[in-house]
C-alpha positions in Angstrom: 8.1 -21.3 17.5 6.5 -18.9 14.9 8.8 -18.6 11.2 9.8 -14.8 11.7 8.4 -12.8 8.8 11.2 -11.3 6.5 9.7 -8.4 4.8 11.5 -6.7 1.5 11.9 -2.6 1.8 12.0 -0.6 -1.3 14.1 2.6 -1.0 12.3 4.2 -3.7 12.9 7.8 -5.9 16.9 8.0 -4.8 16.5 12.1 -4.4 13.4 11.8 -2.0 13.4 10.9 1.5 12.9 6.7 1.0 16.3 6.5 1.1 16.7 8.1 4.9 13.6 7.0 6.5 15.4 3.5 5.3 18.3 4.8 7.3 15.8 5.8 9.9 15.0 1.9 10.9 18.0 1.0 11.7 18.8 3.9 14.4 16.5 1.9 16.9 16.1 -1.9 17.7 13.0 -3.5 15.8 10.9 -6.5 16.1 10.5 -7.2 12.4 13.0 -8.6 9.5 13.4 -5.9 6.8 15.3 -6.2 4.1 16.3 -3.1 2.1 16.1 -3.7 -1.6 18.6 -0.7 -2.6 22.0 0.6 -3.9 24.2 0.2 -1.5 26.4 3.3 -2.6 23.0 5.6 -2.0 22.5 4.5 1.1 26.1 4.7 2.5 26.2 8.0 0.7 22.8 9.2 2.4 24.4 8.1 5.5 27.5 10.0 5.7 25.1 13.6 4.4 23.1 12.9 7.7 26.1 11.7 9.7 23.9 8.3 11.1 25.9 5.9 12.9 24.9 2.6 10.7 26.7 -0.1 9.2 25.0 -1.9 6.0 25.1 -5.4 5.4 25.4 -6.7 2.1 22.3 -9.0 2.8 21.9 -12.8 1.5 19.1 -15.6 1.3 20.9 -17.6 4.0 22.4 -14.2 6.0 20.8 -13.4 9.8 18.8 -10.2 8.8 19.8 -7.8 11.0 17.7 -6.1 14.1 20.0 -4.4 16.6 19.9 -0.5 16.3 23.0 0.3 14.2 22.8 -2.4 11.8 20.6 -2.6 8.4 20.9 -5.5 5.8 20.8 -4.5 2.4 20.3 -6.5 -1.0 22.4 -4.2 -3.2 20.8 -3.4 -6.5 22.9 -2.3 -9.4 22.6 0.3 -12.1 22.1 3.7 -10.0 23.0 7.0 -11.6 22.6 9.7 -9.0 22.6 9.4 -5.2 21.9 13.1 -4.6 19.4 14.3 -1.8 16.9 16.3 -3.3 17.6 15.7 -6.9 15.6 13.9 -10.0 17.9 12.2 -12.5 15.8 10.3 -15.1 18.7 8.1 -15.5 17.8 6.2 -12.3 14.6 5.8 -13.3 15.4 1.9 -14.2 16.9 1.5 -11.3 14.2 2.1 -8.9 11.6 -0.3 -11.4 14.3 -2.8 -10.9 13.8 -2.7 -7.2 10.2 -2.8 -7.3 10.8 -6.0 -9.5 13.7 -7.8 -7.3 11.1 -7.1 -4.1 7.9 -8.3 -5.7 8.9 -11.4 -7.5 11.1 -12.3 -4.3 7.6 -12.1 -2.6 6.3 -14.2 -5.5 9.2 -17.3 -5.1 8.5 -17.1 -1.4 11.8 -15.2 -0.4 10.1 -12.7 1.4 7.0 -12.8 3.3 5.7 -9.3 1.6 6.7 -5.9 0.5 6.8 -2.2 1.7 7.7 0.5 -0.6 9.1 3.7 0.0 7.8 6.6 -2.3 8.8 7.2 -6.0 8.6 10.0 -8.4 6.1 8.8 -11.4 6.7 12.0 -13.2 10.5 11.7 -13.6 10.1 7.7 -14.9 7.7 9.0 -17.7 10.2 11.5 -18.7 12.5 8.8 -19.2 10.4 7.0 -21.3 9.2 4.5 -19.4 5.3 4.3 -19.0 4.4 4.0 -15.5 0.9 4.9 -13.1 2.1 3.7 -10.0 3.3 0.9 -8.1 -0.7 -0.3 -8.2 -0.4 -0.6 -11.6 3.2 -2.1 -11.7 2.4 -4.9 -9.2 -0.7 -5.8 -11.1 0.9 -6.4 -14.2 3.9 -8.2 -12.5 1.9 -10.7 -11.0 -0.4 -10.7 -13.7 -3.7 -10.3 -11.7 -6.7 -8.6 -13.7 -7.6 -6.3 -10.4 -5.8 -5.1 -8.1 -8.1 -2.6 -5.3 -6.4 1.1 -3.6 -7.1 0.6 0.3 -5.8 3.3 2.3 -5.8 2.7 6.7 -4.9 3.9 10.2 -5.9 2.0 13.1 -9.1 2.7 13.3 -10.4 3.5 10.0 -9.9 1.3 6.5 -10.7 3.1 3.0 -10.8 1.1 0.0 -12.0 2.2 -3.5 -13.9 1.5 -6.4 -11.8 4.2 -8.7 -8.5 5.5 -7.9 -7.0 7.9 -10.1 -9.4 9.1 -12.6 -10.4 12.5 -13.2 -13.8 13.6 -11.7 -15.5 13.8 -15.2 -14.8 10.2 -15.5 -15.8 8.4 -12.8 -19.5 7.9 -12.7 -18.8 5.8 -16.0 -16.1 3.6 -14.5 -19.1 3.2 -11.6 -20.2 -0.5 -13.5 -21.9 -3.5 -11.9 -18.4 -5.4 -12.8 -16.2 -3.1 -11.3 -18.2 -2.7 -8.1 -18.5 -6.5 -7.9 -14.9 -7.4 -8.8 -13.8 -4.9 -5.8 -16.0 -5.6 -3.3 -15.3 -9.1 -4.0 -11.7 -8.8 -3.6 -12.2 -6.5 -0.4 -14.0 -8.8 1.4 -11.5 -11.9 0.7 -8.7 -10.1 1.7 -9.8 -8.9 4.8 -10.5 -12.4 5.8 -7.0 -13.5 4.3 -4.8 -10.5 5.1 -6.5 -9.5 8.9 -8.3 -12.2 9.8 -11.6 -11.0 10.2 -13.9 -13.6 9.4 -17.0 -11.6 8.0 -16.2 -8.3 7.0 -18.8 -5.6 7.8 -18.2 -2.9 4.8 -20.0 -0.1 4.5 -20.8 1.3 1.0 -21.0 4.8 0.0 -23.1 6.3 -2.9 -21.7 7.8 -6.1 -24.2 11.3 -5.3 -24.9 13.6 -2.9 -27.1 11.9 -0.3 -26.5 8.7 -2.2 -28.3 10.5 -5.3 -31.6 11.3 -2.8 -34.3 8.7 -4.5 -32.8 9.1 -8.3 -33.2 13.5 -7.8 -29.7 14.1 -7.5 -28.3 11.3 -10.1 -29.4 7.6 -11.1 -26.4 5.7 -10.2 -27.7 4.7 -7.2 -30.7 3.1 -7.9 -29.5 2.0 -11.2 -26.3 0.3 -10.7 -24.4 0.4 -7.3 -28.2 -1.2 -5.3 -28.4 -3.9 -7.7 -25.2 -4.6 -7.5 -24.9 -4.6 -3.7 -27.9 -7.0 -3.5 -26.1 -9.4 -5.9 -23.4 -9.3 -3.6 -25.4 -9.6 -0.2 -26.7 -12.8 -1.9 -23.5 -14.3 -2.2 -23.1 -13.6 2.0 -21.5 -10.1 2.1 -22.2 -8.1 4.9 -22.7 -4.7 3.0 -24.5 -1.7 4.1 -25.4 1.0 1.8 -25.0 2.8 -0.5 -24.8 5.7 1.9 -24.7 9.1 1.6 -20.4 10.0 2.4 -21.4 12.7 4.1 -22.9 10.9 7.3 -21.0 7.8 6.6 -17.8 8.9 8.1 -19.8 9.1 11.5 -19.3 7.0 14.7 -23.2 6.1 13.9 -22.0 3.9 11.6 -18.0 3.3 11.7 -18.1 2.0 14.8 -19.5 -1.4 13.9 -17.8 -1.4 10.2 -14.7 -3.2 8.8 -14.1 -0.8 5.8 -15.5 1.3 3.8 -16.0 0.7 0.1 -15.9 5.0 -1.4 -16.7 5.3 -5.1 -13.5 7.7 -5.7 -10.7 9.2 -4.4 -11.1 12.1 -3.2 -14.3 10.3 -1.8 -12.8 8.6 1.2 -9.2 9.8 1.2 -9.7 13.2 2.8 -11.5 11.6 5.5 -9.1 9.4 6.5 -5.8 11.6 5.9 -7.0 14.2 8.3 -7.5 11.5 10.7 -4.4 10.0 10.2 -1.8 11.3 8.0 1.5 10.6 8.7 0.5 7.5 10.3 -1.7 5.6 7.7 -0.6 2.9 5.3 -1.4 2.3 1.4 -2.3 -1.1 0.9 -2.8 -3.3 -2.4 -5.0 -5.7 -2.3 -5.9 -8.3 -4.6 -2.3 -9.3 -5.2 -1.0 -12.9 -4.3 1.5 -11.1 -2.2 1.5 -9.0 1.0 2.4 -4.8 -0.5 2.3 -2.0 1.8 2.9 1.4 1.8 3.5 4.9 2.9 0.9 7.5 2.4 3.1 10.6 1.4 5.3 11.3 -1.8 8.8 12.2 -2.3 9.4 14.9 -0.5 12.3 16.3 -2.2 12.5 19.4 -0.4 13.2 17.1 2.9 15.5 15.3 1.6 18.8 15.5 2.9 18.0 17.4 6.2 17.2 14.7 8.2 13.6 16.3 8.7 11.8 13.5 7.5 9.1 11.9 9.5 9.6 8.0 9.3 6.1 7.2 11.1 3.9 6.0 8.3 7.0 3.6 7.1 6.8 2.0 10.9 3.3 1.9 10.3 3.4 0.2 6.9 5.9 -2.1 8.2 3.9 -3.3 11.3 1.1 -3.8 9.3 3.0 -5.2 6.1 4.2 -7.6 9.1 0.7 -8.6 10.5 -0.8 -9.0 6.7 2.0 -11.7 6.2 0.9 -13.6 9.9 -2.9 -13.5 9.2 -2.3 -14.7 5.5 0.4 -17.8 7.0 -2.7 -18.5 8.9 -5.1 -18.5 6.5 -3.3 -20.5 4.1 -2.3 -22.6 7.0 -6.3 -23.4 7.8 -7.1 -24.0 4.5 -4.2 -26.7 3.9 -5.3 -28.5 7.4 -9.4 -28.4 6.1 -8.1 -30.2 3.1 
């Protein structure tokens, strides 16, 4: 029989809705192991403002994790300031790092098969003094990896991206032959190790309008990303482009694609949120551990009113859930080919 996968929850921002769409899971049976990495006092405090029937588990190594509707296990993390919905205290802003920690180095030990994190508030953590971008940045740095690559995905579409959060003005010098290469490079290994596609078909969009129209509307094209893509071809990718974005997000050419590889943010983002929001998942890849995500913020104006939508956690869960399987499967064809 298959190892169940055990998969560590972060509650995130304590005012925001993480810590109800937590609350959420547990209200129906589920097929995966989660673990929620939280303060057990917000949680039973969030609990009683929304009047949910569940009873928390103080949640150890060698406990059953529990999967019954009604039942939630919980590793308890101290140091919480304020539980209340809707409210940012800077004094918890510790706190929540420390459960981003807890979850990512029990990922690195082997304690839990991956991670899924609820949203946090990066603005209130700077304010406390504490210099922070993101969890991208945060998980990089803790596993000490030099790139870590943004891929946003529903179930039929997968974005990933050379830039993330840059200003506009910015970009087309961050566009270099070593960023493209380490990021299509880490792309195309993890979606062999992380969804077990064997050769990834990514399609590549251009920096330009009309992927900069034979060097008319901008250089970048012709004088870094094409280069750069024929490198990588030579080494066995499967890449197509670079294409103009604005026919790229077309059946023409999705249909028979893996990913797509945009050059920014706001790129290959809008695409994909109308066509899925509320349902996609943030994914980091390039990590030696399995991090998922939901693809919506804090909501503090939801919090507390039992409003909040919980699909995109399912979604990041079920798919935090498969990344773990396909990677015990890779790792487990590598050890046998050795």
């Amino acid at each position: 029989m298959t190892a169940p996968v055990t998969l560590a929850l972060t509650a995130g921002e304590p005012g925001g809705i993480g810590p109800e769409l937590c609350l959420q899971l547990a209200t129906e049976p589920r097929s995966q192991q989660v673990v929620v990495v939280a303060s057990m006092a917000l949680l039973e405090d969030r609990k009683a403002l929304l009047g949910l029937d569940v009873t928390l588990h103080a949640w150890q190594p060698e406990a059953r994790v529990q999967t019954v509707a009604g039942q939630l296990s919980v590793l308890d993390v101290a140091g919480i300031a304020d539980t209340t919905a809707g409210r940012l205290d800077r004094g918890n802003s510790q706190y929540v790092l420390d459960t981003l920690t807890i979850a990512a180095r029990g990922c690195l030990d082997g304690t839990f098969d991956g991670m899924v994190t609820a949203p946090v508030h990066k603005g209130v953590i700077n304010e406390a003094g504490i210099a922070f971008s993101g969890h991208t940045e945060f998980l990089q740095e803790l596993c000490g990896v030099e790139r870590v690559v943004m891929m946003l995905a529903t179930e039929e579409l997968r974005v990933a991206l050379v830039t993330t959060h840059l200003p506009l003005k910015d970009v087309p010098a961050a566009i270099t032959a070593g960023r493209i290469t380490q990021v299509a490079r880490i792309l195309n290994q993890d979606l062999k190790t992380f969804f077990g596609i064997a050769r990834p078909r990514i399609l590549v969009a251009g920096l330009n309008p009309h992927a900069g129209e034979g060097g008319h509307l901008g250089r970048e094209e012709i004088e870094v990303i094409e280069p750069t893509l024929d490198s990588l071809r030579r080494e066995g990718m499967d890449l197509t482009g670079p294409l103009p974005a604005d026919t790229l997000f077309t059946p023409h050419w999705l249909d028979d694609a893996d990913a797509v590889l945009a050059m920014y943010h706001d790129q290959g983002l809008p695409v994909l949120k109308f066509q899925g929001f509320g349902r996609a998942v943030n994914i980091t890849l390039g990590l030696p551990i399995v991090r998922t995500s939901v693809d919506h913020g804090t909501a503090l104006d939801l919090a507390g009113t039992g409003k909040a939508d919980a699909g995109s956690l399912h979604t990041a869960i079920r798919v935090g859930e498969q990344m773990a399987r396909y990677r015990r499967e890779h790792q487990s064809a590598r050890g046998a080919g050795q």
